[in-house]
N, C-alpha and C positions, 0 to 999 in steps of 0.2 A: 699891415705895418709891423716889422719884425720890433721887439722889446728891446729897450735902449741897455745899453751892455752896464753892469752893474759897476756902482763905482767902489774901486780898491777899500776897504778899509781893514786895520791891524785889526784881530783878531784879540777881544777880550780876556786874556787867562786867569783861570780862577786856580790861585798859589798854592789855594789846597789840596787838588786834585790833578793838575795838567803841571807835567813835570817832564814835557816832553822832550828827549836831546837828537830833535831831527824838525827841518821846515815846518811850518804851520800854515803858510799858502798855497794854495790851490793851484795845480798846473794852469788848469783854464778856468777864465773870469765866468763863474757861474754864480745865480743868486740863490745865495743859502749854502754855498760852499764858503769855506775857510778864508779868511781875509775878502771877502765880497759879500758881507753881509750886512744888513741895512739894521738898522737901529732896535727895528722894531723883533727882526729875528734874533738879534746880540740879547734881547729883552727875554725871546721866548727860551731862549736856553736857561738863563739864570732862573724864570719861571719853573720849567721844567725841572731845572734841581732841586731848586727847595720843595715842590712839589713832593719830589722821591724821599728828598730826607726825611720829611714831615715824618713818612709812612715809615721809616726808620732803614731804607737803604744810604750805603757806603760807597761801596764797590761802584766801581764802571762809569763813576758820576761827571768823568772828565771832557770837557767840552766838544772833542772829536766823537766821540762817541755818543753823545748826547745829539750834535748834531744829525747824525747818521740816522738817526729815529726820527729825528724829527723831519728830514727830507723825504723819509720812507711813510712819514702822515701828511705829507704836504704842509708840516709847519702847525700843524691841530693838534697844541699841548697835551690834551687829555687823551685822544687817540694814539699819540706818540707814549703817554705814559704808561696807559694801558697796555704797550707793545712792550716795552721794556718791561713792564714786572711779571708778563706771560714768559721775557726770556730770564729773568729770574728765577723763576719758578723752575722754570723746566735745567738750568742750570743748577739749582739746590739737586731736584730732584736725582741728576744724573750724578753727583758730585764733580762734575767738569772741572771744576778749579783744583781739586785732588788728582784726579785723574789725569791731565793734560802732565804735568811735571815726571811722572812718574811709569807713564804710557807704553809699553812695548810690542812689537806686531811682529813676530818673528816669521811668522808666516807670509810677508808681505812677496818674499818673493815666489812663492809658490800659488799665492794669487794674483800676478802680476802676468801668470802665464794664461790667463782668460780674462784680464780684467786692469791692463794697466794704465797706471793715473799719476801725474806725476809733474811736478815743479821743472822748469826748465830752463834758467835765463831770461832773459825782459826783452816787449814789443821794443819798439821804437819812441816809443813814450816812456821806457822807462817802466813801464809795470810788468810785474811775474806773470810767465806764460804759465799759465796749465794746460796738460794735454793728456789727454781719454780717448784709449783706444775700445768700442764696442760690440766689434765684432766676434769675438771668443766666447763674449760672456755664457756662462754655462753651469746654472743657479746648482747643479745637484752636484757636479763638480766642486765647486767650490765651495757648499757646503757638508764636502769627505775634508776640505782642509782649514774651515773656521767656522764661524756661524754669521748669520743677521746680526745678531748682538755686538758682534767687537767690529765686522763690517761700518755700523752705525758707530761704533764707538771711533773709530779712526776716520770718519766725515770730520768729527764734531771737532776731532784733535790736529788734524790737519786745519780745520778755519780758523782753530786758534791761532795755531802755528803765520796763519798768511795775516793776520793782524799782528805778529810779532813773534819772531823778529824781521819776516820777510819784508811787507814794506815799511816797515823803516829803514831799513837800509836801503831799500831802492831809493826812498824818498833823501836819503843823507848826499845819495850817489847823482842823482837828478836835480840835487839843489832845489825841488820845487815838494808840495805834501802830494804824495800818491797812494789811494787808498783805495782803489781796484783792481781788477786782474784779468790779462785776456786767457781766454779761454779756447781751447780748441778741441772739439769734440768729435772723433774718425766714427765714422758711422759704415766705414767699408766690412761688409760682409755682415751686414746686419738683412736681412732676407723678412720676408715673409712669417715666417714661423716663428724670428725670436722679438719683431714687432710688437707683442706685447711685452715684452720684457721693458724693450725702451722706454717703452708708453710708459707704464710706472718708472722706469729711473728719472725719467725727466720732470717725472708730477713729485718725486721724492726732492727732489733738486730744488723743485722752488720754492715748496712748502719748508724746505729746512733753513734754506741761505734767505729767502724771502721774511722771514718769522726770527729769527736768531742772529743771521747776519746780513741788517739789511745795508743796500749800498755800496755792496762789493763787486759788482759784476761792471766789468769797463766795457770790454767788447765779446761777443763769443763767434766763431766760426763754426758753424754745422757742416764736417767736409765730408764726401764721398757720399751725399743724402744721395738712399736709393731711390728706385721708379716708386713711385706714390708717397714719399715721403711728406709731399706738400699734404697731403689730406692729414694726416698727424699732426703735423705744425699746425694746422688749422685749427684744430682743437686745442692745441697745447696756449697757443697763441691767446686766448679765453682766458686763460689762468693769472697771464703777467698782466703788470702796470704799461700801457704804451709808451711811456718810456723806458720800458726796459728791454719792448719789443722792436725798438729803435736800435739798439745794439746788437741785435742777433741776428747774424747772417748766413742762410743758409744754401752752402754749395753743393757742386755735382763733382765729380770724379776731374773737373778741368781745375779746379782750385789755388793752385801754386804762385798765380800772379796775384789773384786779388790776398792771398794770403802775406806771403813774403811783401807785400807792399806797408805790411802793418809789424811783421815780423823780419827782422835780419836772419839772410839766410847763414851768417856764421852763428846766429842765436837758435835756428832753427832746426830739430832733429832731421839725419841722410833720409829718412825714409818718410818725410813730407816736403822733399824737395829743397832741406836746406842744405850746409855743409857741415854739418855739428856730427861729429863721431866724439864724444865722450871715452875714455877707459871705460871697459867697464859696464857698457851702455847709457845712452842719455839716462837713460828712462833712469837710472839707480843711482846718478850723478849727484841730483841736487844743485846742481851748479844755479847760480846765479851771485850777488850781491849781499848777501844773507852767507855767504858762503867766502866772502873776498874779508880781508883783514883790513882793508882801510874803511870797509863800511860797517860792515858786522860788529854790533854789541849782544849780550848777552839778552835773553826776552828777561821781560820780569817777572815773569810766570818760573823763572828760574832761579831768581833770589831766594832765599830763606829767607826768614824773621829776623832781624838784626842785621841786617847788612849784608851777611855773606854772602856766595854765591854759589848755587846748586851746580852739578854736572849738569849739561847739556843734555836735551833730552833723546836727542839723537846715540848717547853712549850711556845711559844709564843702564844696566844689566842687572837682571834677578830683583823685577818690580814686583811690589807685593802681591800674593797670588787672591786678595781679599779687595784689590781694586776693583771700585764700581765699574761694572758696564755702561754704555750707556743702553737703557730698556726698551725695545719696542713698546709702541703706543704708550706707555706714561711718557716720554720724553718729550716727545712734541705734541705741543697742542695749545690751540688759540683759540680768540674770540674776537667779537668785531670783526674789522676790517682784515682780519690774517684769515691767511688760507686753511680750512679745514682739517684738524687733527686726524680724523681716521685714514686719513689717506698716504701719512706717513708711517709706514712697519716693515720690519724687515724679513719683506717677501722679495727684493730686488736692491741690487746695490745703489749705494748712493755716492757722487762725490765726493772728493775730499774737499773739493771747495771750487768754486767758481767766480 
């Protein structure tokens, strides 16, 4: 007997912290998402805060967010809080909240030419595509033109980035809260030989966005999976939550229909079958929502102290040359229920965000 559909309720805002100027409801009625929460989850969030304050956290304390941890524990306050002060931790550690504002990757397009990753427009639901091409990748190459360290360091800068200001303005544009992102992952011309590359970018993947940002993954398309791919996924498959392995679909080289039925082919990049020819190239576009003037506000990761308001991080020029990296192996790392720290270093590239 399938579970009786949750019933609507406003969403509790705590005045201190959730100050948010975009939707608070949930596209779809799920329990323990935004506006469909039952008494007793409305209960674990306020638990969960004062929890955190006790220990003397501030930051991050706002109810969407609070949520998100606690859907990523099944709702087990102390499991959820434990998750949230490992991403504490590991955010002090990197200076992320320094670094994010101030971020520059001028190299981005010269690894772009074995490695690109990139923001595209919105499914049909209204969430940010992302799209990863893995076939180039080519570690010694691209380590003549950056390192693992700023590699990792523009992951962590990018999920900021898809927490703000991207979907909120999908979410302004959608009229409804949308707080994940499809994903699409080109796996053509990934062979034999650089299978183990993938094998680690995909265990980097979920140990980072699983651990740091849980919650964000809507849908993902594994497209052009080669001959034996299914054995891979097999194992990878081991790693996630089953319902996260409910969203990941993995095709062959025929993809275009089951793809474009989730994605608008004018949202879609020419060279997976949509009509999207960008200036310029998609891929360097940026285009979406986050991009349009009737949605797009500024992140607050972009404000100063007192009100005013930072450049945008997209044009900020000649960023300090004393900005944190973020560090292999101190950066990530968990306990309990998160996935295993040594397995996130940068020995293979990782997402910008998923």
């Amino acid at each position: 007997m399938a579970a009786p559909a949750p019933v609507p309720r406003p969403l509790e805002l705590d005045p201190k912290y959730d100050d948010y100027d975009f939707p608070t409801t949930a596209a779809v009625p799920l329990s323990g998402h935004a506006g469909y929460l039952t008494e007793a989850q409305q209960a674990q969030v306020s638990q969960l805060r004062l929890m955190l304050e006790s220990e003397g956290y501030t930051k991050r304390l706002d109810t969407l967010t609070l949520l998100r941890f606690l859907r990523a524990r099944k709702f087990d306050v102390n499991l959820s809080k434990q998750m949230f002060i490992e991403c504490e931790k590991w955010r002090q550690e990197t200076n992320l909240d320094d670094v994010v504002p101030n971020w520059d990757y001028p190299e981005k397009e010269e690894v772009f030419k074995y490695y690109p990753q990139f923001y595209h427009k919105t499914d049909k639901d209204g969430r940010p595509v992302y799209i990863e091409q893995l076939g180039n990748i080519d570690l010694n190459a691209m380590y003549k033109i950056t390192t693992g360290e700023r590699m990792l360091t523009n992951l962590a800068v990018e999920y900021e980035r898809v927490a703000d200001p991207r979907l909120p303005a999908c979410s302004r544009k959608s009229g409804v809260l949308l707080e994940t992102c499809c994903t699409v992952m080109d796996l053509k011309g990934v062979g034999i030989s650089k299978a183990p590359q993938v094998f680690n970018y995909v265990k980097q993947a979920s140990v980072l966005s699983q651990n740091y940002y849980p919650e964000r993954l809507g849908r993902l398309y594994l497209i052009n999976a080669p001959w034996g791919f299914s054995t891979v996924w097999g194992v990878v498959k081991a790693w996630l939550d089953p319902v996260t392995v409910q969203k990941i679909n993995v095709l062959g080289s025929g993809y275009q229909k089951e793809l474009l039925a989730q994605v608008p082919a004018e949202n879609l990049p020419k060279q997976f079958g949509g009509s999207c020819e960008c200036a310029g190239g998609c891929q360097f576009s940026d285009m979406g929502p986050w991009r349009e003037e009737q949605w797009a506000k500024p992140a607050k990761w972009e404000k100063k102290e007192g009100g005013s308001e930072a450049k945008p991080a997209a044009v900020i020029e000649n960023a300090p040359a004393d900005v944190k990296e973020v560090k292999e192996g101190a950066e990530v790392k968990a306990e309990g229920n998160a996935a295993p720290p040594a397995d996130v270093k940068a020995d293979a590239p990782a997402p910008a965000a998923a």
